[in-house]
C-alpha positions in Angstrom: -35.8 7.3 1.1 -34.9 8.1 -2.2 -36.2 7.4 -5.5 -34.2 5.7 -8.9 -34.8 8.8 -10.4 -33.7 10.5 -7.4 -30.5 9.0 -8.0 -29.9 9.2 -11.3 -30.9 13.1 -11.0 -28.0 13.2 -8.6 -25.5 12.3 -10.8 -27.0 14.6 -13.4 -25.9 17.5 -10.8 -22.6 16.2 -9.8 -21.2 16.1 -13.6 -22.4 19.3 -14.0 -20.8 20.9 -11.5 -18.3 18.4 -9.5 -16.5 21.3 -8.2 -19.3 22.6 -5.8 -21.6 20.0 -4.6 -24.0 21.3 -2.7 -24.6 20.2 0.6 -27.9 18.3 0.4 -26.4 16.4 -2.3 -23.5 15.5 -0.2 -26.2 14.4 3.0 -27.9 12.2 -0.4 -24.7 10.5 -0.9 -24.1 10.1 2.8 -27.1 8.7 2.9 -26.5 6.4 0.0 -23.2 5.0 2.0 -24.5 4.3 5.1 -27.4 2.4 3.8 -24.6 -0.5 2.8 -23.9 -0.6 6.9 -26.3 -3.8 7.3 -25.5 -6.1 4.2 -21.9 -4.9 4.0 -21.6 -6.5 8.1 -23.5 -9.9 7.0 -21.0 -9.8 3.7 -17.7 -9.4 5.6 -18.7 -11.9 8.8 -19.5 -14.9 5.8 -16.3 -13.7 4.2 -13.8 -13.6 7.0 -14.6 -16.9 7.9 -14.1 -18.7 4.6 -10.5 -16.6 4.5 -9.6 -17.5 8.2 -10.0 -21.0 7.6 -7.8 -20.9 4.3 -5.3 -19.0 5.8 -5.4 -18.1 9.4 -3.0 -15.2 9.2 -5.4 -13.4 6.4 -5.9 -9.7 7.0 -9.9 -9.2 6.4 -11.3 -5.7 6.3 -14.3 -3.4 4.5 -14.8 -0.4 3.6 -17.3 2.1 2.3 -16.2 4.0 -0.5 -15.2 7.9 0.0 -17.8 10.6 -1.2 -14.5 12.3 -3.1 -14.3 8.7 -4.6 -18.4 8.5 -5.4 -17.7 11.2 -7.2 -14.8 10.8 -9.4 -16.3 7.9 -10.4 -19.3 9.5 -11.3 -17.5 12.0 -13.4 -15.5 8.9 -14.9 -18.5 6.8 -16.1 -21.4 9.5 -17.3 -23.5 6.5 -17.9 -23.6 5.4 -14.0 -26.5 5.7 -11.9 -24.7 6.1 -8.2 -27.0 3.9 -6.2 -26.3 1.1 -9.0 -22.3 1.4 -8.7 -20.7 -2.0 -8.1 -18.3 -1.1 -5.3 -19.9 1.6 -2.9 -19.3 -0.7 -0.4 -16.7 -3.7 0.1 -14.4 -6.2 1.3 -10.9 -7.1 1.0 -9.5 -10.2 2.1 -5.4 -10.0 1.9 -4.0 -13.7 1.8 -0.3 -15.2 1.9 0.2 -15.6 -1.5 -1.8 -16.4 -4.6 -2.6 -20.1 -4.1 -4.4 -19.2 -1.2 -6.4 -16.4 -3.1 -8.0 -18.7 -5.4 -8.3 -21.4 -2.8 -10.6 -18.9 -1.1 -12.1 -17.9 -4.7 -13.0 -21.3 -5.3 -14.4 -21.8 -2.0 -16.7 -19.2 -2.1 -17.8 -20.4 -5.2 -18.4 -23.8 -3.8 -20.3 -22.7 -1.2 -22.4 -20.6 -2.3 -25.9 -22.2 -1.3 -24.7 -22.3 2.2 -23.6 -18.5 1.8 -26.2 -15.8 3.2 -24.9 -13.7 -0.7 -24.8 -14.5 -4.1 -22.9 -13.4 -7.1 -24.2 -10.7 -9.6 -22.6 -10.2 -13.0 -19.3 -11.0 -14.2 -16.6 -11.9 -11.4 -13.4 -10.2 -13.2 -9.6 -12.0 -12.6 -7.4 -9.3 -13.2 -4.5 -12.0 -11.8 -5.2 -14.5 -15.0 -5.9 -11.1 -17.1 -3.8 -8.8 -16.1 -4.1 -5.2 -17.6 -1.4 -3.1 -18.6 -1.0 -1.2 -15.4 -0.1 -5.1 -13.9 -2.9 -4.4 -11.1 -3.7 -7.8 -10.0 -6.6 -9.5 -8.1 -10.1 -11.0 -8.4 -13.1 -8.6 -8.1 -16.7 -11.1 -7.4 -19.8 -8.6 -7.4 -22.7 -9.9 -4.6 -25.8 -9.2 -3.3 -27.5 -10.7 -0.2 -30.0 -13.1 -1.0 -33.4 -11.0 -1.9 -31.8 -7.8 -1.8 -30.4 -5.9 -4.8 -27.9 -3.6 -2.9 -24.5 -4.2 -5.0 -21.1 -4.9 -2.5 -17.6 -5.8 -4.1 -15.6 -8.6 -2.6 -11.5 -8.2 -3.3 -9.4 -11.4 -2.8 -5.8 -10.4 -3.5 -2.2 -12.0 -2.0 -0.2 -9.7 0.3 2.8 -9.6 -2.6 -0.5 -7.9 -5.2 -1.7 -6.1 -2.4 1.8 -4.0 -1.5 2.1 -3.3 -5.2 -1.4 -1.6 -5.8 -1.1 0.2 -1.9 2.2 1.6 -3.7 1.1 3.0 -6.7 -1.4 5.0 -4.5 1.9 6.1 -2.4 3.2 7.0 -5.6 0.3 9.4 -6.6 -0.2 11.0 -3.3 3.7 11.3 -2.7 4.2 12.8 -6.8 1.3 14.3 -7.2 0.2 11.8 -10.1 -2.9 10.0 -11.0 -1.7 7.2 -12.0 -4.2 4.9 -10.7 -7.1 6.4 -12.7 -5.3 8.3 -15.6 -2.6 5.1 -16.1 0.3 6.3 -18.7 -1.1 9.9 -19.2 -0.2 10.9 -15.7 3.7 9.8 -16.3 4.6 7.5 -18.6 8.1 6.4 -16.3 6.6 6.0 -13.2 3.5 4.0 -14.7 6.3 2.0 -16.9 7.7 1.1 -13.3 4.8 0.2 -11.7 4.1 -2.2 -14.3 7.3 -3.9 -14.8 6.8 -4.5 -10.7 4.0 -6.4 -11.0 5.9 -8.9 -12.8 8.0 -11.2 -11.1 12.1 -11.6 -11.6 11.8 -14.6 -13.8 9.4 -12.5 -16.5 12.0 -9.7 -16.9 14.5 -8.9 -19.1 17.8 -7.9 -18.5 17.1 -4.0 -20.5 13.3 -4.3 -18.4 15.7 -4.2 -14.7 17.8 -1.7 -16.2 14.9 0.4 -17.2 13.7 -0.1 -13.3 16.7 1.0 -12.1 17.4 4.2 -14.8 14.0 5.4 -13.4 14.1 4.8 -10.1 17.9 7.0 -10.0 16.1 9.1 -12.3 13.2 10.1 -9.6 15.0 9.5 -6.2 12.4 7.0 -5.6 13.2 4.8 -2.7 15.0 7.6 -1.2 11.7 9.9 -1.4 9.5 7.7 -0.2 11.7 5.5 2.2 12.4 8.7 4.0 8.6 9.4 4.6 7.6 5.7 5.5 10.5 5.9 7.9 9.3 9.0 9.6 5.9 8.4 9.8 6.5 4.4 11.3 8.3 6.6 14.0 5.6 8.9 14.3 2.5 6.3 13.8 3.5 3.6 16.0 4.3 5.7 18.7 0.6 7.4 18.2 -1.0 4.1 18.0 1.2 2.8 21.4 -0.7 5.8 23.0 -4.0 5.6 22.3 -4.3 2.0 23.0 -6.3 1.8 19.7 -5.4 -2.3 19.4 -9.3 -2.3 21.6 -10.5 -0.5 18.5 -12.7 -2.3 15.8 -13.4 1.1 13.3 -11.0 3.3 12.4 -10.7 6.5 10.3 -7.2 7.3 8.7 -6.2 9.8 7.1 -3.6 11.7 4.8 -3.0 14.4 2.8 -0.3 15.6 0.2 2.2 15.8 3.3 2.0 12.3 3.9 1.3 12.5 7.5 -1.5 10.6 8.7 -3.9 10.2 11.5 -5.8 7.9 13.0 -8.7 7.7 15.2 -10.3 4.2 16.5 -14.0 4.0 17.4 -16.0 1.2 19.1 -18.9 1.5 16.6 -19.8 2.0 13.3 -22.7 4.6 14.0 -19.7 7.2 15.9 -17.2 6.3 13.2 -19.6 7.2 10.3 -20.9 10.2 12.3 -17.5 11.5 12.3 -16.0 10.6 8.8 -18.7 13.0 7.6 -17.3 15.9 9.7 -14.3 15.6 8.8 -14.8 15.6 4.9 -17.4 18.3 5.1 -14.5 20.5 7.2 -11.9 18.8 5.3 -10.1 21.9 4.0 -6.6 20.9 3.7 -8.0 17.9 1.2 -7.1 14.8 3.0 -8.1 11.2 1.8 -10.1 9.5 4.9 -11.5 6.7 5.0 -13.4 4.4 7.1 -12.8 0.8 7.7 -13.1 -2.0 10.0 -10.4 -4.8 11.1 -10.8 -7.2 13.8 -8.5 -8.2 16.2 -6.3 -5.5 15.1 -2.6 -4.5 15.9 -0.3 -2.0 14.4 1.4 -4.2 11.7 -2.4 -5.6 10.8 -3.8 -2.4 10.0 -0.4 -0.8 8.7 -0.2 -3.2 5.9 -3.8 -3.2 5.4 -3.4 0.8 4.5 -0.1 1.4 4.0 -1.2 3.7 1.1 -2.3 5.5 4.2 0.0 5.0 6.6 2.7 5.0 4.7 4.8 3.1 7.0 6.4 0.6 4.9 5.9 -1.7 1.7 7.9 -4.7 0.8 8.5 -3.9 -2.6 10.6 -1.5 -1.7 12.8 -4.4 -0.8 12.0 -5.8 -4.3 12.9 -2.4 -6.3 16.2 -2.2 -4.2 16.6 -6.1 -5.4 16.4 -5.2 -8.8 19.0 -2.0 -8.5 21.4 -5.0 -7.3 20.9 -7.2 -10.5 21.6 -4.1 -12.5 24.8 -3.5 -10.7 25.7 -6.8 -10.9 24.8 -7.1 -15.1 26.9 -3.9 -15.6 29.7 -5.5 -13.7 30.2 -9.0 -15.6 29.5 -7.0 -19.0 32.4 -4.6 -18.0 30.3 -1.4 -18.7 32.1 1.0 -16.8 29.6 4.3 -16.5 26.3 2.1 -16.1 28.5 0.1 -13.3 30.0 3.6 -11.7 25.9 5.1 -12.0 23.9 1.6 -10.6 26.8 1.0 -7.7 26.9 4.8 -6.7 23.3 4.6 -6.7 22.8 1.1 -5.0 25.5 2.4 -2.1 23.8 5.6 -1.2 20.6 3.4 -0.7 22.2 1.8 1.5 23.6 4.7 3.8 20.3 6.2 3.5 18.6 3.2 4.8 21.2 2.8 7.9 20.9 5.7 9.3 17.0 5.6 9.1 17.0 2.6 11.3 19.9 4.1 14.0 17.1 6.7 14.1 14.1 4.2 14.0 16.4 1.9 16.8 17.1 5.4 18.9 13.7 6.5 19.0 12.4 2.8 20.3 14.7 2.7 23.4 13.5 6.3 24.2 9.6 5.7 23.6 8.1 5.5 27.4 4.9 3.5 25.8 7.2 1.0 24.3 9.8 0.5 27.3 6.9 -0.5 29.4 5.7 -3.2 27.9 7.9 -6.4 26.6 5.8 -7.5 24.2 5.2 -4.0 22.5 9.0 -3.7 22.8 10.5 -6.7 21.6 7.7 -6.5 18.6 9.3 -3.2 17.6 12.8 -4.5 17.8 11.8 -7.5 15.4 11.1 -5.3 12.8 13.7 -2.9 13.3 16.2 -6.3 12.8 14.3 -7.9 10.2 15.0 -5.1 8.2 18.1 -4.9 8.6 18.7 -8.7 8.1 16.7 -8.1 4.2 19.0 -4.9 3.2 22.2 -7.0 4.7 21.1 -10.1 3.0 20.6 -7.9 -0.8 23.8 -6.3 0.1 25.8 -9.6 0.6 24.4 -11.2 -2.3 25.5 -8.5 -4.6 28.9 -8.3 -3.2 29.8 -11.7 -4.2 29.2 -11.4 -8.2 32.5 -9.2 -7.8 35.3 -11.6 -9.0 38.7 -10.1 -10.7 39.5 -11.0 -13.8 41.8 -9.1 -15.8 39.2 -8.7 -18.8 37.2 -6.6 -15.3 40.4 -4.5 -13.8 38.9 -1.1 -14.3 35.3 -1.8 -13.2 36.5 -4.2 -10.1 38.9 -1.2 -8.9 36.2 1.2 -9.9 33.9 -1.1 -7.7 37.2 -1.0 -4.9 37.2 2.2 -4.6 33.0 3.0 -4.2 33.0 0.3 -1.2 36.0 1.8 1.3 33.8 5.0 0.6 31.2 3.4 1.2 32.5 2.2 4.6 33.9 4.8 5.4 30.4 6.6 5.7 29.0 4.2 7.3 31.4 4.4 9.8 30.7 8.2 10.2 26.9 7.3 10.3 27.8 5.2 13.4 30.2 7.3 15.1 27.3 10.5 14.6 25.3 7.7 16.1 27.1 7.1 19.6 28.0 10.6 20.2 24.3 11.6 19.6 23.7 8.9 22.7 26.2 10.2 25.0 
């Protein structure tokens, strides 16, 4: 057992020198984490209950923070004792949409005499008070009743919950910081981030143009699009094989490549055990962490960590949404180079996205794992069409602001042009795609 001033003593060390922490200091914070194993499981059972019965297809999980996150944060806040911290351990519940997450907020407010926690300190909205970086959900601190032990519940809706998963994409995928160092770590890409928390109605028309100028600008769907589609290949064939849908922990895992792992566990206790292995031998600097979901299946835990998995995330749909209304602005105003630069743009998306999911639709009729089962299978082939259904649908849409007038004849024939191009490769794309069956 260790003392307050054990603790505090700790932290002392760790801002000193953050850059080599000793090994008995990390076996003190390993300590620390696995003491939350108990009231964290009594906090998450009373939890996912209350979020089931708002919303039965809630995603519920919880987590114990990562010693590389203990200490940045300790380095962060020179004031904070460790074994005081807030959000060593917690829960997320991810809901439908926002209604739901304050149904379940005020639920759990409700209820709280019949709950086996109770709220500590201030319960911070960050969806009413949203801060600049346009990270949005509701943060309630609890203890269990007669304990002091501090855990961190996180209510969010799925569409809050894909934007903060993809600013983490951002950092690992860029190199950036923007999650802890905001604007300082690039001033674009945190502009972006935050003009995607909003939603279409609270933008201006210069706000989507300044989406799509930075997201030409940095290649950005095309960057990270072509390693969700990669690694959904790689990850879903990985988790088909290891049967890990009978798993409740799991410890995933990433590094600057953006290729991750995964490895299920039955129990806490061999989980733990090996998370602490692997970040003591963890010399090509992955981010692992340790979680729990029940009744788990691949597009559970995939949008649950996507920042992880990096599989998918829906606002990729959203960004490529907003690169149409620029096109589409450009067109009716008659401005011919932003047209030629948001179409060109738009239109390579496109290509680039087609002949990802030939790939993606090639590699599910060859998986062995996936042919044998018809439920594994005609899962797979859902998503593989409902994508394609959501770029078609953006595509058409777009397609139809283009009317001729003769005020518009340069920009529609400019616009002429870019599409029989445009077909024309995706013709190639297909014809590459049935010789590469025969």
């Amino acid at each position: 057992m260790y003392s307050n001033s054990d603790y505090k003593r700790l932290g002392d060390r760790i801002r000193q020198n953050n850059d080599n922490v000793s090994e008995d200091d990390y076996e003190m914070l390993q300590y620390l984490r696995t003491s939350y194993k108990y009231p964290l499981s009594i906090v998450f059972n009373s939890i996912r209950d209350l979020a089931y019965k708002v919303d039965p297809n809630s995603i519920c999980t919880y987590r114990i923070k990562r010693i590389e996150s203990i200490i940045s944060k300790l380095v962060r806040f020179p004031e904070m004792q460790v074994n005081r911290a807030e959000d060593i351990a917690g829960c997320r519940c991810i809901l439908s949409s926002e209604k739901d997450v304050y149904k379940l907020y005020e639920r759990i407010l409700r209820k709280q005499d019949k709950l086996p926690f109770e709220i500590k300190g201030k319960i911070n909205d960050y969806i009413a008070n949203t801060p600049p970086s346009g990270y949005k959900s509701i943060h309630i601190n609890v203890v269990l009743k007669g304990e002091n032990q501090r855990m961190e519940i996180q209510l969010r809706s799925i569409e809050h919950h894909n934007w903060a998963t993809l600013v983490e994409t951002t950092d690992l995928l860029y190199g950036l910081k923007l999650k802890e160092r905001g604007a300082y770590s690039n001033n674009e890409l945190f502009r972006l981030h935050s003009l995607l928390s909003k939603s279409s109605s609270q933008l201006s028309s210069s706000e989507i143009e300044d989406i799509a100028n930075t997201i030409i600008k940095y290649d950005y769907i095309k960057k990270i699009g072509d390693v969700f589609v990669q690694n959904y290949i790689d990850v879903r064939r990985h988790w088909n094989s290891l049967k890990l849908q009978t798993k409740h922990f799991f410890l995933i895992s990433t590094g600057s490549d953006g290729i991750p792992e995964i490895k299920g566990f039955d129990n806490f206790d061999d989980a733990e055990s090996q998370y602490f292995k692997m970040f003591i031998n963890n010399k090509s600097n992955k981010n692992i962490v340790l979680t729990h979901l029940q009744k788990t299946n691949f597009t559970k835990i995939s949008i649950a960590y996507s920042n992880y998995f990096l599989t998918y995330n829906n606002t990729l749909i959203k960004i490529l949404q907003y690169l149409s209304l620029a096109v589409q602005k450009s067109f009716k105003l008659n401005k011919i180079l932003r047209f030629c630069k948001y179409y060109q743009a738009f239109l390579d998306i496109m290509s680039f996205w087609l002949d990802k999911q030939i790939i993606e639709m090639r590699t599910l009729g060859n998986d062995e794992n996936i042919i044998k089962s018809k439920t594994k299978y005609k899962d797979w082939e859902n998503n593989i069409v409902n994508g394609i259904l959501s770029f078609a649908h953006t595509y058409r849409e777009m397609q139809k602001c283009f009317k001729f007038n003769v005020l518009n004849i340069v920009v529609y024939m400019i616009m002429k042009v870019k599409h029989k191009k445009f077909m024309s490769t995706l013709k190639e794309i297909l014809k590459n795609n049935i010789k590469n069956k025969k």
